[in-house]
C-alpha positions in Angstrom: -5.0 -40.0 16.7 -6.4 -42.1 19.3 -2.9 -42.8 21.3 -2.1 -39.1 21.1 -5.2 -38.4 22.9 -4.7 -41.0 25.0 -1.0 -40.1 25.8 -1.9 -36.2 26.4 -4.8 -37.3 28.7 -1.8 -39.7 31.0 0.1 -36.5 30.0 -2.2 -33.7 31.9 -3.8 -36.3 34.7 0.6 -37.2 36.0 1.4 -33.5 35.5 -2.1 -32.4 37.9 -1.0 -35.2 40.2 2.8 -34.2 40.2 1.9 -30.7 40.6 0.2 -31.3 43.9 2.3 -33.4 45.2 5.0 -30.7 44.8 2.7 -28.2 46.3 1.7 -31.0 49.1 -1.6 -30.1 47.9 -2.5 -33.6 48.1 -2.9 -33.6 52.0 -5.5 -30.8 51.8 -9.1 -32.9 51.3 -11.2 -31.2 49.1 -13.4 -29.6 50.7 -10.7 -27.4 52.3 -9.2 -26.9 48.3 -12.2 -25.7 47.7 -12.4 -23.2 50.5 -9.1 -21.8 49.2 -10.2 -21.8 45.7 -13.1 -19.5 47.2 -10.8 -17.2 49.4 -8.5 -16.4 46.2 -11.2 -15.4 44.2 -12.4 -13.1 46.9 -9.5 -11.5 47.4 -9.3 -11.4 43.2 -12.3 -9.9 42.8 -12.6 -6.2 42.2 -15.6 -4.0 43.2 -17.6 -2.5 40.1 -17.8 1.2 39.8 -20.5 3.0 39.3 -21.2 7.0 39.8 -24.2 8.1 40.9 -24.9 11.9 39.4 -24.6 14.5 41.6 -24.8 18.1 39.8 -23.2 19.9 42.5 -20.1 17.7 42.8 -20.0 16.8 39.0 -21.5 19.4 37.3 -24.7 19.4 35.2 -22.7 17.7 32.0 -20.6 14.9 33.4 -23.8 14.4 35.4 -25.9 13.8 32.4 -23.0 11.4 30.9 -23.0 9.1 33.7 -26.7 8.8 33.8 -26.3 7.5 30.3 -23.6 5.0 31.1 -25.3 3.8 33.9 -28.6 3.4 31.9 -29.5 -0.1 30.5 -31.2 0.8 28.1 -28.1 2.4 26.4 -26.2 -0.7 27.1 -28.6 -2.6 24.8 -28.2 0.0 22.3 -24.8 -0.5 22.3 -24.6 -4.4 22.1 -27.0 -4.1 19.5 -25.2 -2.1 17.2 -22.1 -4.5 18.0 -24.1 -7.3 16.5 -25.0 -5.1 13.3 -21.7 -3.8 12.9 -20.3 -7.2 13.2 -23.2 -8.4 10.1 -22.4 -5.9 8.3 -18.3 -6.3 8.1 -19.2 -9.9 7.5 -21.8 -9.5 4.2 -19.5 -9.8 1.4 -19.8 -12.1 -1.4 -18.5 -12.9 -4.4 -18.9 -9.8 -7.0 -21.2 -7.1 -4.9 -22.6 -4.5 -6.1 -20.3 -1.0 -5.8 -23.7 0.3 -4.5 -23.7 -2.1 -1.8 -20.4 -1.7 -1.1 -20.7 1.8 -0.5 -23.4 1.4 1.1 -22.0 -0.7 3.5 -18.7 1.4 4.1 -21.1 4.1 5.1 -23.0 1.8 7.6 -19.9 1.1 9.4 -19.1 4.8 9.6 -21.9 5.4 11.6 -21.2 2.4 13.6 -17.9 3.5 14.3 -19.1 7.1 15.2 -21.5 5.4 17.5 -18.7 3.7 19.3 -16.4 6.6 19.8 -19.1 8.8 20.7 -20.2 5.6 23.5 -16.1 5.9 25.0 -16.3 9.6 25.1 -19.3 10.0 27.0 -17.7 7.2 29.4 -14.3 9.0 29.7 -16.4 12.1 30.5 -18.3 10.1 33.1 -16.0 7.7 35.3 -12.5 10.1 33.7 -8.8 7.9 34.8 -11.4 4.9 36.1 -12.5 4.1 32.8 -9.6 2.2 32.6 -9.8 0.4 35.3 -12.3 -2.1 33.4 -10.4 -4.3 31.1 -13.3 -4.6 28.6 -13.1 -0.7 28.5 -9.9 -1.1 27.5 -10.7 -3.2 24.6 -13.3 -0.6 23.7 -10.6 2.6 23.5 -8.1 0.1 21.7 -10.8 -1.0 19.3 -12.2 3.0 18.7 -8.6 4.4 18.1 -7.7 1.3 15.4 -11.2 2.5 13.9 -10.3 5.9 13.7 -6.8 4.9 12.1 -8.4 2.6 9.7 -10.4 5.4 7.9 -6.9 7.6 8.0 -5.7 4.4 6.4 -8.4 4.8 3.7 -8.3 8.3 3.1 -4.4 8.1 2.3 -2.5 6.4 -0.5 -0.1 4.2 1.2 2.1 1.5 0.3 0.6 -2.3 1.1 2.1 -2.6 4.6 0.3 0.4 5.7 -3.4 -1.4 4.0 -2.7 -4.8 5.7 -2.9 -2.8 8.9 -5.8 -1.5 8.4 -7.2 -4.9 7.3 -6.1 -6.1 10.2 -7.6 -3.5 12.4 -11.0 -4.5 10.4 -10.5 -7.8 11.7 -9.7 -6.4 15.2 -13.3 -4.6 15.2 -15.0 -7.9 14.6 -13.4 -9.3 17.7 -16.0 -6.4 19.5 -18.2 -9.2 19.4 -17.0 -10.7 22.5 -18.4 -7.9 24.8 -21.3 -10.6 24.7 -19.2 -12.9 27.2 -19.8 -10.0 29.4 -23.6 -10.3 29.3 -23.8 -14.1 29.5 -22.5 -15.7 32.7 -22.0 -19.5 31.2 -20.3 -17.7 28.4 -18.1 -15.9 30.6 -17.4 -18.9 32.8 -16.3 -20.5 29.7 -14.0 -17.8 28.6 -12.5 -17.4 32.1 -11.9 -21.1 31.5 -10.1 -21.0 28.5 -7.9 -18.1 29.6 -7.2 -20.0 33.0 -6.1 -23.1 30.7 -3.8 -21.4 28.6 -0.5 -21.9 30.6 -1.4 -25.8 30.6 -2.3 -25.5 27.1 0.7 -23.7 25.8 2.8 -26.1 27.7 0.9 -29.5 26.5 1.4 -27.6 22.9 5.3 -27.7 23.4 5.6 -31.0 24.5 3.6 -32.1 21.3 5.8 -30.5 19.0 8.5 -31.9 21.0 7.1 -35.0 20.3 6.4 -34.6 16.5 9.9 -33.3 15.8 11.2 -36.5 17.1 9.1 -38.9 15.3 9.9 -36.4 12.0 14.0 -37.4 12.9 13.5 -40.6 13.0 11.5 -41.2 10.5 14.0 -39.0 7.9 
């Protein structure tokens, strides 16, 4: 185990090095790489909407619905029932109570009513640029699989159809990560991760690469 880290750290510092000579990256100091690093993000970066209410332009409803999204206070409401829902779709133990059980489907009923009722009043408020935001996206794709996993419940379907909706269960869990958008070292991390899948993905290949031929020769 220690040579194969050893061999994918050679691995990723010749493939860094190779890829800037390619680029001729490596007569740029790096102070100027930096500078460019800055610039791209810059011109990456999007500008964050937000509405301000105006009744006349508006109207007295959609003017009501974007003082809520913009409110923080309702932001906190809704992270907070993110971390209870997510509790409460991971309390399960070994035989529970039908009463809890029930209790517990009917938890994360309100839960999901309090989500759809959240992307509503958004669509209401910001319309065709509510999904414009990625994590709103998420959102709307999470609600709608919510919805479908209580039609899933309701109806007598074959197992395919139930593994669906498990896995749409499993797929409202993954709400949880609308915290990354509230911590910044989180996020930097995430944004990290996502940046070092390409690399990672193509480390990954050569590693199975690798194992197959020591599984050949060793046949």
């Amino acid at each position: 185990m220690l040579f194969l880290n050893l061999f994918v750290g050679v691995v990723c510092e010749t493939f860094n090095a190779e890829s800037d000579k390619l680029s001729l990256n490596h007569l740029i100091t790096s102070d100027k790489k930096q500078w460019i690093k800055v610039q791209i993000m810059s011109y990456r970066a999007k500008p964050l909407i937000k509405l301000l209410p105006n009744v006349e332009e508006f109207g007295r409803f959609r003017s009501l619905c974007i003082i809520i999204t913009n409110s923080p206070v309702f932001d906190c409401t809704i992270m907070s029932c993110i971390m209870l829902n997510t509790c409460a779709l991971g309390t399960v133990w070994y035989e529970m109570d039908l009463e809890i059980v029930k209790w517990l489907e009917y938890l994360n009923f309100a839960f999901m009513i309090t989500f759809t009722i959240e992307a509503i009043i958004k669509l209401i408020a910001l319309r065709c640029k509510y999904f414009n935001n990625g994590w709103n996206c998420f959102d709307f794709t999470v609600v709608i699989g919510s919805l479908a996993a209580v039609i899933f419940s309701f109806v007598k379907t074959d197992s395919d159809i139930a593994m669906q909706a498990t896995t749409v269960r499993i797929l409202r869990v993954l709400r949880v990560l609308r915290i990354i958008k509230r911590a910044q070292k989180l996020q930097i991390i995430f944004e990290t991760i996502v940046a070092a899948l390409p690399g990672m993905f193509s480390l990954g290949l050569l590693l199975l690469m690798m194992q197959f031929l020591f599984a050949v020769i060793g046949m």
